[in-house]
C-alpha positions in Angstrom: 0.0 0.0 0.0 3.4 2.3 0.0 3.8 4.0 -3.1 7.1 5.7 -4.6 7.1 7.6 -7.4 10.1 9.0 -9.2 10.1 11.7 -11.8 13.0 14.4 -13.1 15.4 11.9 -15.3 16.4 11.9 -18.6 18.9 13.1 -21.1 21.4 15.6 -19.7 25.0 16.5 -21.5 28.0 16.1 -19.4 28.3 19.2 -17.1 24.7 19.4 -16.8 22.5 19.4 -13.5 19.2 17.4 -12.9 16.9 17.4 -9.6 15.3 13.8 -9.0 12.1 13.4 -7.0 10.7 10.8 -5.3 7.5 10.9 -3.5 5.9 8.3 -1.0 2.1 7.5 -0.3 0.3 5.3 1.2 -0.1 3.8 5.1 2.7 5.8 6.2 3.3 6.4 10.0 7.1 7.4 9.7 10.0 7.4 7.2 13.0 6.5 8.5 15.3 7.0 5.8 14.9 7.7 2.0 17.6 7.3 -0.6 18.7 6.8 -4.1 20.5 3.4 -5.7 21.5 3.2 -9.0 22.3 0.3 -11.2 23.6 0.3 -14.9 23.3 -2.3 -17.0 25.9 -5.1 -16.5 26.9 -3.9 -12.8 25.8 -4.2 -8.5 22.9 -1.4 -7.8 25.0 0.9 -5.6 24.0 3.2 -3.6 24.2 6.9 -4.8 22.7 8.9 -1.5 21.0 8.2 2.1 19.4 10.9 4.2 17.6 9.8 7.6 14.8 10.9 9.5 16.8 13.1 11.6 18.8 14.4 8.7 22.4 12.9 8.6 23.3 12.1 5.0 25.7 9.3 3.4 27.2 9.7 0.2 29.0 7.3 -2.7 32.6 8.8 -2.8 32.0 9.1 -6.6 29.3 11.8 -6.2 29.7 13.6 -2.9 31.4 16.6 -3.9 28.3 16.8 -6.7 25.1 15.6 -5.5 22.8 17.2 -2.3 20.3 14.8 -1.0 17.4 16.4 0.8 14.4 15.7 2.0 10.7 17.6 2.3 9.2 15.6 5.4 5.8 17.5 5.2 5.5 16.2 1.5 7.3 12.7 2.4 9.3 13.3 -0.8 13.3 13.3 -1.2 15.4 15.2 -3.9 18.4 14.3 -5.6 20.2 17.5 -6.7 22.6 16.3 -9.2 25.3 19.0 -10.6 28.5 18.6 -13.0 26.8 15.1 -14.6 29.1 13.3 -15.7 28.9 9.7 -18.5 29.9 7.6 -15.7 26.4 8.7 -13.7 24.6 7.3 -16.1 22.4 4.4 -14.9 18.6 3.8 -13.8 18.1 5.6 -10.3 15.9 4.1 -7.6 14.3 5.9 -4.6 14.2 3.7 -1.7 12.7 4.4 1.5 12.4 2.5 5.0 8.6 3.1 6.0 6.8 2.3 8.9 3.7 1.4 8.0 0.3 1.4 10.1 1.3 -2.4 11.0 5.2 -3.4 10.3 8.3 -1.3 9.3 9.5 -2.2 5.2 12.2 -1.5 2.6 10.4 0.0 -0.6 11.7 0.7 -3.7 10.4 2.9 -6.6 10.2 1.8 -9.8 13.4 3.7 -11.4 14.1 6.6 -13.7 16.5 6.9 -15.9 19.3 9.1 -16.0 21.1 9.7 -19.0 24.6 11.5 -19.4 25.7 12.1 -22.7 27.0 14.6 -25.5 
């Protein structure tokens, strides 16, 4: 009965910026954490970003100096802020989120969106 839903990919040239969005609906009581994985063809889903309920962030090495994850609690929606794109980001991005529901706590996972970085 969670929901995510993903929007803000596409095609981007190298240098570019894009803002993901991933919203969550449904029997929500709390989010604990949301984040964003991303998996390329061929290679291990990774994970990109990690913000928690009480705001500490994680990033992959590979994008911390370029991406800001943040988080709108009163919308239950995190953003990905991605600046300076580069070919190597290219992949399909997933929004996952640890919700607790009105009866158990869960992993969810949206259904991807694909970011493209390329001349």
């Amino acid at each position: 009965q969670v929901q995510l839903v993903e929007s803000g990919g596409g095609l981007v040239q190298p240098g570019g910026s894009l803002r993901l969005s991933c919203a969550a609906s449904g029997s929500i009581v709390r989010i604990n954490a949301m984040g964003w994985y991303r998996q390329a063809p061929g290679k291990q889903r990774e994970l990109v970003a990690r913000i928690s309920s009480g705001g500490s962030t994680n990033y992959a090495d590979s994008v911390k100096s370029r991406f800001t994850i943040s988080n709108d609690s009163a919308k239950n929606t995190v953003y990905l802020q991605m600046n300076n794109l580069k070919p190597e980001d290219t992949a399909v991005y997933y929004c996952n989120a640890v919700i607790r529901t009105w009866g158990q706590t869960g992993t969810y996972w949206g259904q991807g969106t694909q970011v493209t970085v390329s001349s």
